[in-house]
Structures are given as structure tokens and as C-alpha cells.
N, C-alpha and C positions, 0 to 999 in steps of 0.2 A: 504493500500500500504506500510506502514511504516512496520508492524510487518512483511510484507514475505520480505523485502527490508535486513530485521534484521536478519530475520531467513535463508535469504539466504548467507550472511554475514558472520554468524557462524557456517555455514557448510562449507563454502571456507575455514573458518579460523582453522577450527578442520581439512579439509583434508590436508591444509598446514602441517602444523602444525604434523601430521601422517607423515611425508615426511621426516622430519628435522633430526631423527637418518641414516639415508639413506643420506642424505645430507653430515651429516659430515662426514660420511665414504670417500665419493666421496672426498671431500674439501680437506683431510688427504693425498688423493691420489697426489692430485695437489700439497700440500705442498713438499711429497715426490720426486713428479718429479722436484719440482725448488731445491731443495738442491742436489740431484744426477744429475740435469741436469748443475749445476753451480760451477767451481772450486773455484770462490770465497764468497763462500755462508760456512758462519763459523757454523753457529748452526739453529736450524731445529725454534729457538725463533726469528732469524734473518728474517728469509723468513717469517714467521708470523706477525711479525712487521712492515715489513721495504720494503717490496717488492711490490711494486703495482701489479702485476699480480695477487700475492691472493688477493687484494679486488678484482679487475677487475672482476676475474673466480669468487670468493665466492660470490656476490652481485648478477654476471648475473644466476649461478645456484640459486639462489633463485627467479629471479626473473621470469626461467623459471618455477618454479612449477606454478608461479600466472598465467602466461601465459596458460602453458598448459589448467588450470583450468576456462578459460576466465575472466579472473578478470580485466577490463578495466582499463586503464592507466596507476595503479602500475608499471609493469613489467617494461613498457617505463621510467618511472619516474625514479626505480632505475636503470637500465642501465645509464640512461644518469646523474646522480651522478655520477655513478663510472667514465665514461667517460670525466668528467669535471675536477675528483681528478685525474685521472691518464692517461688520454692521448689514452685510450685503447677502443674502440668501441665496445663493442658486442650486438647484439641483444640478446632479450629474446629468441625471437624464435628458435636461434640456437641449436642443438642438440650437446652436446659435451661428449666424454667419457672421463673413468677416466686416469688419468695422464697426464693433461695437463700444460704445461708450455709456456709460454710468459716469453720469456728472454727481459729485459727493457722495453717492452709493448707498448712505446709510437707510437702514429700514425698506432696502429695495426686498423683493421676494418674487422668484420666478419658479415653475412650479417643473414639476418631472417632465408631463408630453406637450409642456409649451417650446413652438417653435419663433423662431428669430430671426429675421433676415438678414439681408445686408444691410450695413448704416446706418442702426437704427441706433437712435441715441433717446436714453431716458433720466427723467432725475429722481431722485431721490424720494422714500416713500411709495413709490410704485409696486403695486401688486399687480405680477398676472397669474392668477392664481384657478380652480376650483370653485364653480357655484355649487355642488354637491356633488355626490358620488353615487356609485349604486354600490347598494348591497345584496348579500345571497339571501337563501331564504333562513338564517339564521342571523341573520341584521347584520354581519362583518363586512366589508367593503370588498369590492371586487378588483383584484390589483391585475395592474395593465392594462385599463380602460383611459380614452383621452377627455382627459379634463380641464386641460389649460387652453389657452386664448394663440393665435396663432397671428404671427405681428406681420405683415410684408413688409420689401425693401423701403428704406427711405423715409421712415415713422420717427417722429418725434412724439413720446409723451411725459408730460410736464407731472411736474411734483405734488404726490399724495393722489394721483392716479388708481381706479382701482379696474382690470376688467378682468372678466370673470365667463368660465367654460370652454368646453373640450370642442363647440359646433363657434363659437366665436371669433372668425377672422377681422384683422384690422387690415382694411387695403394699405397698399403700396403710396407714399409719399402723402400719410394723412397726419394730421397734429390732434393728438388727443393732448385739452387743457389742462391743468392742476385741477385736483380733487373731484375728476368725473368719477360720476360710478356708472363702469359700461358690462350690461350684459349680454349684447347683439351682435352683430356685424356690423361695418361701416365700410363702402365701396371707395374704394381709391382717388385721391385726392379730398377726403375732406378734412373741413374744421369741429371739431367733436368739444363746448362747450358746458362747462358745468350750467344745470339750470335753475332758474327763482333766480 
């Protein structure tokens, strides 16, 4: 049991591992988008340093290759580091493209089958999260089912943001405001306002 325990082990760890030049490309992206996406963002060694969205993003894409690859508890393990250093929740599971930004990050929370496009920049306080779940017929919840918000390319959404469900897409190049609570779709190109 030990030697295929091993040897299964170091083929997780060589497919990881194959990943990692692909990785930093991605990561590169993200640094890119917080210095273009921030007027007070001095040099591209600041945003590497000093910004918790790159651990956040940098830790949760790695920790989605272990995930994809089934590698138990890791994936969770480093999420919720990064989570505890910097305020920012993301699941492993998330699917995210490149150029993403988390402006100040904290209290952000992205959920496991929420998907991410390209360029999508969010601030702070933001949930995409879960309007309920299903359960079996003994009330416990049914795991692997999609229940996060699915973001297209090019979304801005503003601070204390909340949407919500697994049938919930945001089109491509729409601004959701501060403090909406959105349980629907929104077709691409809109302005998505809190309302009263």
C-alpha cells in the first residue's frame, strides 16, 4: 500500500509540477491587471510584494491544479492560509481567467463552481456565492452540484457586491454597483445598480 501511496504521490507531484511554467504566465497576468487596474500602484515590485490579492489569486491558482488533480485536503488547506493572511476567500474549485484583480480583497468570497473570466476586476466585500443548495432525501446537501454565479470577460463589480446561484450568469463587459444584491442574469454590456 505504501509504494503505490508513493508512487501515486509523484505522479501528482511531477503533473503539478508540469503546470507551474503555465502558472506563472497566468500569475504575470494578474500582477499586470492590479498595476493597470490601480492609480496608486507605483511599480509592478509593489503589487508583488505588498498586495494581498497576489497571494490570494497566486496560492488559490495553485491550489487549483491540486484540486483539479484530486489531491485531498491540500487545495483547502492553502486557500484557507491565504484566507487567514489576507481576508480574501476563494475556493480551489473556482475556475478563474487571466487578468484578474481584487482591489483591497478583504471580505471578498468566491465560491467552489463559480466561474471567472478574463479581466474581471472586483473590490472588496464581494460575494459570488450560493442562493441555496439541494439536499438528499435525508436533508444533507448534494456535493458537486453548481451553485455559484458565472462572471464573463471584462466585469467590473464594485464593493459589498452580493450575486448569488449556480443558473446566474453576468455578461461580458457589465458593471455591477456597490452593495447590489443580484440573483438573475444580466446580458452583456450592462449597468446593474443598487435600488431605492
Amino acid at each position: 500500500r505504501q509504494p503505490e501511496a508513493a508512487a501515486r504521490a509523484a505522479s501528482l507531484a511531477a503533473e503539478a509540477l508540469g503546470r507551474f511554467p503555465e502558472l506563472r504566465r497566468i500569475i504575470q497576468t494578474d500582477v499586470t491587471a492590479a498595476y493597470q487596474g490601480d492609480p496608486a500602484a507605483r511599480s509592478v515590485e509593489e503589487i508583488i510584494l505588498a498586495y494581498p490579492c497576489v497571494l490570494a489569486i497566486s496560492i488559490q491558482r495553485f491550489a487549483h491544479v491540486f484540486y483539479e488533480l484530486g489531491v485531498p485536503l491540500l487545495p483547502r488547506m492553502l486557500t484557507e492560509y491565504a484566507h487567514e493572511r489576507t481576508g480574501t476567500d476563494i475556493h480551489p474549485g473556482a475556475r478563474i481567467g487571466t487578468h484578474f484583480f481584487i482591489d483591497h480583497g478583504t471580505g471578498v468570497v468566491i465560491g467552489e463552481s463559480c466561474t471567472i473570466g478574463q479581466h474581471v476586476k472586483i473590490y472588496q466585500g464581494v460575494t459570488l456565492g450560493a442562493k441555496s443548495f439541494e439536499v438528499d432525501n435525508a436533508g444533507h446537501p448534494i456535493k458537486g452540484v453548481k451553485r455559484h454565479p458565472d462572471i464573463e470577460d471584462h466585469v467590473t463589480i464594485y464593493a459589498h457586491a452580493t450575486i448569488l446561484g449556480g443558473d446566474t450568469r453576468i455578461g461580458a463587459h457589465t458593471i455591477v454597483g456597490g452593495n447590489v444584491w443580484l440573483l438573475q442574469s444580466v446580458p452583456a454590456h450592462s449597468i446593474v445598480q443598487q435600488k431605492g
